[in-house]
Every structure is written in C-alpha cells, then in structure tokens.
N, C-alpha and C positions, 0 to 999 in steps of 0.2 A: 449464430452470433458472428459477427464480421469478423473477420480476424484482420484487424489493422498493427502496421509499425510503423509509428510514427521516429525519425532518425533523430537527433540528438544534437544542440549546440549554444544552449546558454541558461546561466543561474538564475537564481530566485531573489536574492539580497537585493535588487532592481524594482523590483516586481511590488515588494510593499509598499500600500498604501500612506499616503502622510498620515502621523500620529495623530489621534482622535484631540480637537481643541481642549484648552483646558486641561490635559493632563497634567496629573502632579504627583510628587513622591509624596507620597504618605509619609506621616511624622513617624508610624512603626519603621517605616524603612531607614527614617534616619538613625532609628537606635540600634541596628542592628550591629552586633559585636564582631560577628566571625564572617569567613564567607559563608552565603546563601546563596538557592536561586533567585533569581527574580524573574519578572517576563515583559516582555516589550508590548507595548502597545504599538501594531506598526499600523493596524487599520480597523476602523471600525462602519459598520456602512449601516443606516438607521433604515432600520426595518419600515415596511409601509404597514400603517396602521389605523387603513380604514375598514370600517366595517363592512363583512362581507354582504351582500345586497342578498345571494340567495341562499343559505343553507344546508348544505345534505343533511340528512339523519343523524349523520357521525358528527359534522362539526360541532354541533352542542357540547359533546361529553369531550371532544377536542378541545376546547376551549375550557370546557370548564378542569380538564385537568391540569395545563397550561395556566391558568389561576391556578391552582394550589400550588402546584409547586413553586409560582414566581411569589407565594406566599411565605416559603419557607426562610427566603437569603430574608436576612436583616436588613431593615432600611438605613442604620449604619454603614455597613456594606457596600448596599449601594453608591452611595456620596463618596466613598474613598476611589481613587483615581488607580488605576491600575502601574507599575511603576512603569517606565517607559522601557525598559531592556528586557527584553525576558531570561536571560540567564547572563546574568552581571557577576563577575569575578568578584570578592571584596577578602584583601588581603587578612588571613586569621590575627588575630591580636596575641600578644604575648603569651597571653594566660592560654591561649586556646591551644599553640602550637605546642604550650610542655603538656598541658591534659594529654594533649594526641601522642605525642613520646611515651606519655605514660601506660596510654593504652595496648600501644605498638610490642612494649618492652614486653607485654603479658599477653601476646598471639600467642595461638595455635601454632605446635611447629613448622605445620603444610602450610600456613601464612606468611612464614618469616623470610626475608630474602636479606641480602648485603644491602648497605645501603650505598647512597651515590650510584643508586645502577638505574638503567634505561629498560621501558617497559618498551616490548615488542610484541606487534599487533599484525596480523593478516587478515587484512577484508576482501574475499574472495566470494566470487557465486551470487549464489542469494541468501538477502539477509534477513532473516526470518524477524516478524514481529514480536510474537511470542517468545517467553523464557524458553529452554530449550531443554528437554531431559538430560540426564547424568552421561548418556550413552552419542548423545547427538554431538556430529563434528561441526554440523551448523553456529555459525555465531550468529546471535541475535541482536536487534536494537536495544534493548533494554540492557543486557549486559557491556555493548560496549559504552553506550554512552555511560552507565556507570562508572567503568572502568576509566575513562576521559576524565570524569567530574572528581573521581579518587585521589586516581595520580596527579592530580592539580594541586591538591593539598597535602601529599603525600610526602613527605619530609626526607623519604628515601630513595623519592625517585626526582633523578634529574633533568628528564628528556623522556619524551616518547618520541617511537620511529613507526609506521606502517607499511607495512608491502600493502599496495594497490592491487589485484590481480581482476583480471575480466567478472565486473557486476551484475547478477541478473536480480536489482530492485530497482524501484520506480523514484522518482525523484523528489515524494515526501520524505522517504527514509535518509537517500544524502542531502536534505536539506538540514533534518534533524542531527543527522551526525556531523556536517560543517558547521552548524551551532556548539556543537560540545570540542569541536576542536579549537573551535575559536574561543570558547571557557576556556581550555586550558591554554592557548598561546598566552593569553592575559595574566596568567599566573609568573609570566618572565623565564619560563624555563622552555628549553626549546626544543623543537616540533619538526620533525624528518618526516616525510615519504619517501619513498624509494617504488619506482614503476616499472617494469620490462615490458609488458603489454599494455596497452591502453587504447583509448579513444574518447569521445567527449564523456561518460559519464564516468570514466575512470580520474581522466583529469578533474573533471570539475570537484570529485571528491579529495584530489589529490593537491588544488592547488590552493584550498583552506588552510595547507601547514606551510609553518615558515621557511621551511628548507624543501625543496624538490629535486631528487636525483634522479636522473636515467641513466642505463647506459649507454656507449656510441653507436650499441648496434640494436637498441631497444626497437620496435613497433611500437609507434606513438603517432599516429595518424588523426589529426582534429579534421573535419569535413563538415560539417553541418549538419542539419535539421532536413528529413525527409518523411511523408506519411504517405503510407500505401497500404490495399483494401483489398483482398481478393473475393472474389468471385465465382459463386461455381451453377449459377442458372441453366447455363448451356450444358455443360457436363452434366447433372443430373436428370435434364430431358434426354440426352444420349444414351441413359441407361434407366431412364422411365419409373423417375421418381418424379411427382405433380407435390412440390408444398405446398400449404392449404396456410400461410400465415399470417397472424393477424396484428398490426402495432398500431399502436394507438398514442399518435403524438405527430408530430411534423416532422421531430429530428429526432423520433425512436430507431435505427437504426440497425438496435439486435434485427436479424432473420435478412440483414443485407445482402449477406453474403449467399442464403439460400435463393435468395428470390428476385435480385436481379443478377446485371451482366457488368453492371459500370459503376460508378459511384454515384449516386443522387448531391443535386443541387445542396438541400437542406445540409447533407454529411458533409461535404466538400465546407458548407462555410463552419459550420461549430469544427471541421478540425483545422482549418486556417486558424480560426482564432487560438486554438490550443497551440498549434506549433509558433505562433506569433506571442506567444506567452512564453513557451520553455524557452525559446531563442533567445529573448530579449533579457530572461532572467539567466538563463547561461553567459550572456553576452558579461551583463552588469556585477555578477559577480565574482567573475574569474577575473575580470577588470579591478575589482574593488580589492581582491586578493593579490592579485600580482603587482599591482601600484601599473596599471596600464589603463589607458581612454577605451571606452569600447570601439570607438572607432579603428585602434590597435589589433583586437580583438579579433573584430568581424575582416581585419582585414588577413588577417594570418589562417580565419577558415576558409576565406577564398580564394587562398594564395595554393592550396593545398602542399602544404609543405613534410617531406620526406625524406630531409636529412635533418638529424640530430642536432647537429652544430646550427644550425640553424633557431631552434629553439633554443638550445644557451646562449646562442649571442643577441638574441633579441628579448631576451630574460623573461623566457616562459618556462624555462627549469632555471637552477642554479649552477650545475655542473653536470659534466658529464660521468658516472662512475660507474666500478661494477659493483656489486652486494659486498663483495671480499675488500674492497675501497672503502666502503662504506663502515666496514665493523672495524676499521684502522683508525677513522677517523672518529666512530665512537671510545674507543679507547681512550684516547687524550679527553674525552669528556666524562667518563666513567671515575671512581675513586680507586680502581683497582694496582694492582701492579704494573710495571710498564708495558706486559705482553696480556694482561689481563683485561677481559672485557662484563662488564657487570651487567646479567641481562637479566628480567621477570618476565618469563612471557603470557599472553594472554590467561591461558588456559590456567593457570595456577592464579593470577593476579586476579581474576574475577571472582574467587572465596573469599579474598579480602573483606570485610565488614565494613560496611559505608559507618557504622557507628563510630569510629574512632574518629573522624573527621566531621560530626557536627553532621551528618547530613540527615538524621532521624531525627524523629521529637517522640513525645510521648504520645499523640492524637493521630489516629491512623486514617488516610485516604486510601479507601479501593483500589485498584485499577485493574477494569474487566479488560482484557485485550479481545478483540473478536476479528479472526482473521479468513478471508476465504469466499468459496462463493455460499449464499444462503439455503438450508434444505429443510427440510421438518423433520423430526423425532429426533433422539438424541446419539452422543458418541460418534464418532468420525475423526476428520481431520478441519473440514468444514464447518462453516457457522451453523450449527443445527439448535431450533428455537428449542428443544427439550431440555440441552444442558445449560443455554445461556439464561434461561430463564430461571433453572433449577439455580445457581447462581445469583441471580437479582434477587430471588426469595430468602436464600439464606445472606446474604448481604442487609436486606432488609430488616430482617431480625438482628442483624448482629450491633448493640449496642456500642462496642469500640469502633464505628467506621461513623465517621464525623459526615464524610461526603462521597460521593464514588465520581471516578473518569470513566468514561466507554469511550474506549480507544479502539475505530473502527476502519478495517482494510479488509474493503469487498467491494466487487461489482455488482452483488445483490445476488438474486436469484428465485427461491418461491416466494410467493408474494402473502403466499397465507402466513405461511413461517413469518417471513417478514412483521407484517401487522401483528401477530402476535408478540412476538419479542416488544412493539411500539407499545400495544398497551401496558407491557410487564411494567418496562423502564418509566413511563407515566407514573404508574402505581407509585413505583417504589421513588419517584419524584416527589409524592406526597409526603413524604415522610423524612428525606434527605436530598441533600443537593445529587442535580448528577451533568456533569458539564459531557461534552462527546468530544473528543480529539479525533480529526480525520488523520490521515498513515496515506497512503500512496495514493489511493482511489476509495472513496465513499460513494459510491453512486447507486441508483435506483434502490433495491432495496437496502444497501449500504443508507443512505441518503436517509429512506424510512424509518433506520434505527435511528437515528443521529438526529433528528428531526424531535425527536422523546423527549431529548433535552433540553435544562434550562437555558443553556449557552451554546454555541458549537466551534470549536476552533478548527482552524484550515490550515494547512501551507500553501504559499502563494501559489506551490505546483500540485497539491492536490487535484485529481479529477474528482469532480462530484457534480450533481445535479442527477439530471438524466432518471426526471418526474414522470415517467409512464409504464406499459407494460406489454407484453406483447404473448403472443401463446399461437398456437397454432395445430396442425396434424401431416400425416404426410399422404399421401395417394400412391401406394406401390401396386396398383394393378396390375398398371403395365411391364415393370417390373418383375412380376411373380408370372406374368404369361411368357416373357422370354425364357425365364430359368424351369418352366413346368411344375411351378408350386401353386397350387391352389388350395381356397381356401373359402369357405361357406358355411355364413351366420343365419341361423334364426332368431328371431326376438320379437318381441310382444313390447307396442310400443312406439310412438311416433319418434323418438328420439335415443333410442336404445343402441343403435349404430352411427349416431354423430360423432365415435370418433374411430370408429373402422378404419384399419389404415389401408384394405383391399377396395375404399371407392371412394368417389367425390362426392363433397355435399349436397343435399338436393337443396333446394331454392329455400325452403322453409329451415333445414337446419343450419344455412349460412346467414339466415338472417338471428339466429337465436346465439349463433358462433359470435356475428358480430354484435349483439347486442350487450353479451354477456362480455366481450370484450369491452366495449366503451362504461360498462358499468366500473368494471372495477379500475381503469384506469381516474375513471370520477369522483371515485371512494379514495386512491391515494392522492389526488390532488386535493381534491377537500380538506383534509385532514393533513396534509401538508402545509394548505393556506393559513386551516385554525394554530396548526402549533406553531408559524412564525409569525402569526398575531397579522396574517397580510387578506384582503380581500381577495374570493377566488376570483377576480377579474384579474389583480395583480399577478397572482401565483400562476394564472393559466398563461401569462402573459413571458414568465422564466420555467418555466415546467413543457409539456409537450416532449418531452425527450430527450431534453439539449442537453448536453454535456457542458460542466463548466470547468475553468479554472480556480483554485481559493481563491485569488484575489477579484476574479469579473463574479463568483459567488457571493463575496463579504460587499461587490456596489450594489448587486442586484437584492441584497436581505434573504438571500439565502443561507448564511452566517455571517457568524455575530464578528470575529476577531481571527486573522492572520496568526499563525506563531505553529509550536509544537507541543509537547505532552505537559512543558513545564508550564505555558501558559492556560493550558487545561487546569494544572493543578491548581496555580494563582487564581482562577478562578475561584475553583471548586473551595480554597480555603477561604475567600471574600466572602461567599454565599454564605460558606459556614462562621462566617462570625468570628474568623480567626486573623490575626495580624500577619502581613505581609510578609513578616521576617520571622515568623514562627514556623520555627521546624518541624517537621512534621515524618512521619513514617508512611510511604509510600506499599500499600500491601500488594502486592503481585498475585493474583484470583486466577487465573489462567497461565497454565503449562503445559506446553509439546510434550506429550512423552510419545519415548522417543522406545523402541524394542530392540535391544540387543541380537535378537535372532533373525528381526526383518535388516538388522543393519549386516550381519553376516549373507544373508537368504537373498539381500538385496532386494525384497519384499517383490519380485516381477512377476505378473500374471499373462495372460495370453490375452491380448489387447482383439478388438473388434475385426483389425486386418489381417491381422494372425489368425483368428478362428475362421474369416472368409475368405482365404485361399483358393479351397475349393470350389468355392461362388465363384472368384474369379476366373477361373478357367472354365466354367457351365458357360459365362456371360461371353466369352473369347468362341466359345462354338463348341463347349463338350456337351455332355449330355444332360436331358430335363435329371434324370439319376443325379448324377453329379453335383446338380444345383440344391437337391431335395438333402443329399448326403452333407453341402457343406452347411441348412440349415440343422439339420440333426447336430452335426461337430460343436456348433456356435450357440447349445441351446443352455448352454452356462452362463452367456452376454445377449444383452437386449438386443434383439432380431434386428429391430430396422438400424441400427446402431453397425450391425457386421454387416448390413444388406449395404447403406449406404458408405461404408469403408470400403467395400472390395469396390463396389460400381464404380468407385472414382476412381480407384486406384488404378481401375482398365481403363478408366477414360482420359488417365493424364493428369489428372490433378497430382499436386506432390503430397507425398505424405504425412507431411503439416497440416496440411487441408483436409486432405480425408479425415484423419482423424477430427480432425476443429468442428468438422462439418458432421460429422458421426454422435460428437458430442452436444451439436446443437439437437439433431433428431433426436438425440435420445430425452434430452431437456424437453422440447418442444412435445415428443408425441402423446404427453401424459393431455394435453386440452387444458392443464392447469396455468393461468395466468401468472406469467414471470414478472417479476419486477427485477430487470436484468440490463444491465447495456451492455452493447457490444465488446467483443473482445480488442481493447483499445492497448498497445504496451508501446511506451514512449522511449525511446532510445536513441542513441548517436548511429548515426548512420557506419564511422569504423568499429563504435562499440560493438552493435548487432553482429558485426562481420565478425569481430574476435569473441566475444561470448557463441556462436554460433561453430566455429569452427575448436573451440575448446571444448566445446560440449560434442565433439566429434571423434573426439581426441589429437586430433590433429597440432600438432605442438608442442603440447603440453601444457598445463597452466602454470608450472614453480619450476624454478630450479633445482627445489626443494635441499634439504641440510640448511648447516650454517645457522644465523641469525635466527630464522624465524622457527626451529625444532618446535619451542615448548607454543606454536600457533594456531 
C-alpha cells in the first residue's frame, strides 16, 4: 500500500458547497427554547438516477434493500428542509439557565468545581475517534467536542484555553473540532489557544479560537502543502522478492508502492486534486478565522516566515507570551482572588453530565463508531465484521434506539468483511433509520460500509471513494535461494499452489488470479451503483479507484451532504420523524478499552525487523544456516512479512518502509481481495517535521506543569 505524505496548508470552511436551493428553517426550529444543535446545509449534490442498463446478481437485492429502508423516513420528514447551520449556538432562556443551576447545585462532588473558572484543555498526538477506556491518556473526539458544547452553557465557566501540541489526525477530526469551537465562541465567552510547537495543522486547529498566543521563541513554521510516494520496486528485485499484484481500477493505487519505481500518471492527478482541496480549504479558513483575504494567507506561506514577531504584527497570533504570561492574564478573568487562578481541566471536566444543559431528550440515537482498517472475525483494535455486526443486531432489537449514526474512519481493508458488515447495516436499515457520518478517511472498504446507508455525511476534507480492490501474492524464490531456505509442495490439483509464495504463476492460474480479481472488484461497484440509486455506467465513471475529496464526492453523488456527526444526527432525527429541535440522547455503542497493564507493559512485541536480524545478515553474506536460523527465530510473525523487512532494510529502504512494505505483504499474501486504498496521510509539510521529530523524542512535546496538570 503506498505510503504517501501528503504536507499540509489550508481549511475546509472554503471548501463547502453553496447551500442546497430552497432551504428553510423548519417552524420546529423556530420554537426552540434553549440552546440546541442544529446542522448546516453546506452542500448537497443530486444523485444520478438512472436506471442501470445491466445488472449483476447483486444489484436486485441492492436495490431492493435501499427501497426499504428509503421506506422507513416519513414523508413528512422528507419536505422539511434541513436547518442551514449545523451546530448553531441559541442563547438558554431564563427558565433554562435556573433548571441548570439547579442541577449543578446537586453534582456529584468529583463534578463540582468554583465557579467563574476557565476550563483547560490539551490537544496533543492523535485524537482517537472512539470514547476512550477509564485508563487511556488518549483524548478523543467525542469527548472533547462534548466538553466545547458543555462549557458553552456552562454557567460556571468563563473561557476556555487549549494547549495545541504536535497532532497526528487527519483533517475530518480538526474540521469537526473547529466546528465546536466556534459553538462555543458564539456563546460570547472567550476562547485562548496557546502554541510552542506548530505547523499547519496545528495552526489551523489553533486559529478557530479568538485569542491566539505564542511565545517569542515558539517553532511556528506555516510552509505549505506537499505529497510524496515512495517506492520500493527496485529494492525488492535486489533482494528477490517478484510481487504478483493485482488492482482493479485505473486510480487503484494500493500495491504502488510494491510494484512500481515512480508515481503513475492516474496517482499524480487524483492527489493533485486532493492537495488542491486541502490547500484551498486551509487557505479559506484560517482566512475566515483571522479576519484576513486568502490572498494574505497564501502569501505568508510563501514568504516562509521564522520569526515570531513577525506573525504578531501581521496578526496571525495575537501576542507574543510565555504559558506563566498567560495564567497572569487568566487571572484577571477568572472569579478568584487577586493571585488566584480558577482552573477545570479536561480530565475531571468530561464527567460532567451533558444533562444539566438540555443536551439529552428522552428518545435515544445510536452511535456506532468504527474505527481502523477492516479485517473478519471479531475483537481487536480494528474494524472486525464479527463485533460490528454483533452490535447492528443488538441495536436492532433494541426498542429505545429511534435511529442509528455509523460513524466511519477507515481506509477499508478485507473486502468479505466488508460486504458483510454492508449487508448487516441494510438489514438493520429495514427496520430503523441509519445515516453514516465519514471521520478522516472513509475509503474502499470504508466507503462499502457507508454506502448501507440511507444518507452519508462527509467533511469537505474527508477522503473517500476509492471503489475497487486489489489482492495479490508475492514470488520469494529467488529470495529463499540466496538465504539457502528451500521449500517443496506436493498437491493434487490444477490450482492447489496458486498462491505458493516459493513460484510464479503459470499462465492458467494468472488468468484465474485475474479473473477472480475483476469479479469482485464488479460485485463492489454494482452494489455501490444500486445503493446510490446511480447506473453502473455512472458509478464506473467515479469508482475505478479514485480517491475523493467530501466535497468533489457530495458533486459526483457519492454523498448525500457536507457537515460532521451533528448533521448525521439531524438527519437521522428527520428520518425518524422527530422535530429538529427535539433533544435527543446520543447513546455511544463503541469504546476503546483501554489495559492498565499494556499501558504500564507498553504493550511492545518483537516487530517483523526485529525478528529478521538474523536474515539480515545471511542476505549481507553470512551463511544458508544463518538465513534458516533467522526464519526458525521469526516463526512467531508472518514469514514473508520478516523476509520482506529485513531485505529492505539491507537494501536501504528506511524503516518506515520496510515495515509499510512488510505490512502490505503480509495484507496481500493471503490472495484474498482487499478493498483497501493506499496508505494516503495528509499533513503540513512543518507539521510532519515536528509530529515526526516529537515522536522521536527529540524536544519534547510540553513543557509540562503549570496550567494544563489536570490535561
């Protein structure tokens, strides 16, 4: 799977499409008393919906489950116009804000804090999609946007501040979290970040709040947008591994990295269009945030500029300060003493109970989270079809769930899993609404689950598409004759060694290799076609591989609507025949757990390059023993998995690569058709550098103490 970095340099708030004609606020929404969410219509793109001319097997029962469930939303429902904001501030009324005192007064004591104080927040690393277990230091989406939508209403908090530190998520998630910050600026209480490290997707999370601080000697480096692919063809002929790969699409792209030397034409233009996507939407939104032209913008990341003072005076921070600055001047905003500073920080402020604030109803919506790449059977960390399914079934019974979200962040992966999961979610279609919210990347088999759906929401930087599949074997002959491992099969059987990984195909089983490849890449676009209601001439016409953006997805009718979870939920309440401004109980179905002991144990195993050591040095010139000895050590990890880590690692690849490349063979050698895209991760070009060198340890990532202890 390719391993691409694409660098980093503008928002998404650009990026949406004009609001769908005719929208209008529903008369519920005008009754609404307290604050709610609500969700914006920013785009809608009208599906093609002609009939398909020829049919597979599949598209019948495609289609016909796509009828049932567009049977289930109310045709009341339908005619009501979605509101146009998706998450709209609306100040509590009188009555509401003494309920909520009243509530407050009768917390828990691990609830209660001073009032007049400022909640403090640290967004570091990666921000997991899923809740997070009791024990994880991870903070996740779900909780901080909660945390945002709280203290917005929060009576006893005056301000929130974030430490920014080096982010490794994708640009759904700080899409979604500059949406809740900007809920809460609209509240009128105000909004800090404070940064010492950054680069573009630090900033662009960073410059959603009203106040932005550095200090004089911060690294704050804005650079731009770059995408880069490596390569490792040549390398793995040097040490005589032959891939056997098969992809089935035009801009299928997984197996690039094994099987050529450069980037292909196809790849080069769908990641143009991506980085001409994230640019344009980094560009317009940090613009729309700082009260600056993009022209401003674009000119300050070409200026590459590296002094500090420089950004405060052309007002892309606010001032220059250190952390120990910064809790001086929270003081004078805080209720406390004159030396007193009033602080909640994350880690205690997210038990808080959204009920005291109006943000539950009585009528409960799902929400499946599914995060990861796709595999079959169940239990993992990974989307595995056994528990998510085991989930849609008990969901399906369960009488209090009005409608369910499947909220989905993956690049795909087995493609049987896949399809199974597609029929689950169908199913349970028949019986309740179920909208799909995409998260960073929905693609291939991502895409397949989401596809189930009656609706599917995107952010304008979601990646998704990337309709094909690809599978493959690997050729280690030559390989196993330099190290002196050999290895001979008998079998009974014309096709009983198609996927030997000690030969090459003969003529007859490459034609069965590829046949069986083109099938099933035929069977997900069919059924891709029927469930967006498009003819497979249309579908083949956006599928083939390609990798989209949310918003060139929601022109081509690959989804339905632009936005984040909230406009999932708007959804999913319309379907269900519920009023816009009816509150509603959001149920959380999926949770990280998290092991105490692997968080002490650091949970680390002996990885594929660690157990081919010994390989490596057979291959450098020691002996056939030697080579034989390192596969006995590594017979705990998948052979060709440690065969092609150590090869590379002698042939110069870094070991990024090797591994990346280790993990593709090991993916690959099963012959089972992936529905998988390349390994694509979209970054700022300073970002990469400082998430890369922090994960090094190199620097450090906090200053740690002080303000942000309880983060």
């Amino acid at each position: 799977m390719a391993s691409l970095v694409i660098t980093a340099a503008r928002p998404a708030a650009c990026l949406a499409a004009p609001a769908r004609r005719g929208a209008r606020r529903s008369p519920a929404a005008a009754r609404r008393a307290g604050c709610r969410l609500v969700v914006r219509a920013e785009a809608e793109a009208e599906a093609t919906t002609s009939a398909p001319a020829q049919q597979s097997a599949e598209q019948p029962l495609a289609a016909e489950h796509a009828a049932a469930a567009a049977d289930k939303a109310p045709a009341a429902a339908e005619a009501e116009a979605l509101p146009e904001i998706e998450l709209a501030y609306v100040e509590p009324s009188g009555g509401s804000k003494a309920w909520t005192n009243v509530k407050l007064a009768f917390a828990l004591p691990w609830r209660r804090f001073k009032s007049e104080a400022v909640l403090t927040i640290k967004m570091s690393g990666s921000i997991a999609e899923q809740p997070q277990g009791r024990f994880s230091k991870t903070p996740s989406l779900p909780a901080l946007c909660e945390c945002l939508r709280k203290a917005a209403l929060d009576p006893r908090i005056v301000g929130v501040v974030v430490k920014v530190e080096p982010l490794a998520c994708g640009w759904g998630k700080l899409q979604e979290l500059r949406r809740h910050v900007e809920f809460f600026n609209q509240s009128g209480k105000f909004s800090m970040a404070y940064m010492e490290r950054g680069g573009e997707k630090e900033y662009y999370l960073a410059s959603a709040f009203k106040e932005l601080y550095i200090p004089p000697t911060a690294n704050l480096s804005l650079r731009g947008l770059a995408v880069s692919g490596t390569f490792l063809r040549e390398a793995l002929e040097k040490v005589g591994v032959q891939p056997e790969v098969r992809r089935i699409g035009k801009y299928k792209s997984a197996g690039d990295q094994l099987l050529r030397a450069d980037m292909s034409e196809a790849q080069r233009e769908q990641l143009n269009a991506l980085l001409e996507d994230i640019y344009s939407g980094f560009v317009a939104d940090v613009a729309a945030s700082r009260g600056k032209t993009k022209e401003e913008v674009e000119a300050l990341l070409d200026e590459g500029v590296f002094d500090m003072q420089v950004y405060k005076e052309r007002g892309f921070v606010d001032d220059l300060k250190y952390e120990c600055e910064i809790e001086e001047v929270l003081k004078q905003r805080t209720g406390g003493k004159e030396d007193e500073l009033r602080t909640v920080g994350y880690n205690k402020y997210k038990s808080v109970s959204p009920t005291a604030f109006g943000l539950t109803g009585r009528k409960a919506i799902a929400v499946v989270r599914t995060s990861g790449a796709i595999t079959g059977g169940s239990g993992g960390s990974n989307i595995t079809s056994g528990s998510v399914i085991s989930q849609l079934r008990r969901l399906k019974k369960n009488k209090n769930i009005v409608a369910v979200v499947l909220r989905v962040d993956s690049p795909g992966g087995d493609a049987l899993a896949s399809d199974l999961m597609w029929r689950e979610i169908q199913e349970l279609s028949k019986e309740k609404p179920v909208i799909a919210s995409m998260s960073d990347v929905a693609a291939s088999g991502g895409y397949y689950m989401a596809m189930a759906a009656q609706k599917i929401v995107a952010e304008p930087l979601t990646i998704t598409g990337s309709i094909g599949v690809v599978t493959g074997k690997f050729n280690l002959r030559s390989l196993y004759e330099r190290i002196g491992y050999g290895k001979e099969t008998l079998s009974k059987g014309r096709y009983a060694q198609l996927l030997a990984e000690n030969k090459a195909f003969t003529p007859e089983e490459e034609r069965l290799f590829d046949a069986s490849a083109q099938h099933a890449y035929e069977s997900f676009r069919d059924k891709a076609a029927a469930s967006r209601g498009m003819s497979v001439e249309a579908m083949q016409e956006v599928a083939q591989g390609r990798v989209w953006s949310g918003r060139r997805a929601v022109e081509r009718g690959l989804v339905d609507h632009l936005g984040g979870l909230n406009r999932a939920v708007q959804l999913a309440k319309q379907a269900a025949g519920l009023a816009a401004d009816e509150a509603v109980r959001l149920l959380e179905v999926s949770r990280a757990q998290t092991s105490p002991l692997a968080l002490v144990g650091g949970g680390a195993s002996a990885g594929p390059a660690g157990l081919g050591m010994l390989l490596a040095a057979a291959l450098a010139g020691g002996s056939p023993a030697a080579g034989a000895a390192a596969l006995q050590a590594g017979a705990g990890a998948p052979l060709l998995a440690q065969v092609v880590a150590a090869g590379l690692g002698l042939a110069g690849a870094g070991e990024a690569s090797a591994a990346s490349a280790a993990m593709a063979v090991e993916s690959l050698a099963s012959g089972r058709p992936l529905a998988a895209m390349p390994d694509v991760s979209i970054e700022g070009s300073a970002s990469q550098a400082l998430l890369k060198s922090s994960q090094a340890g190199f620097g450090g990532l906090s200053s740690g103490g002080g303000l942000f202890d309880d983060c």
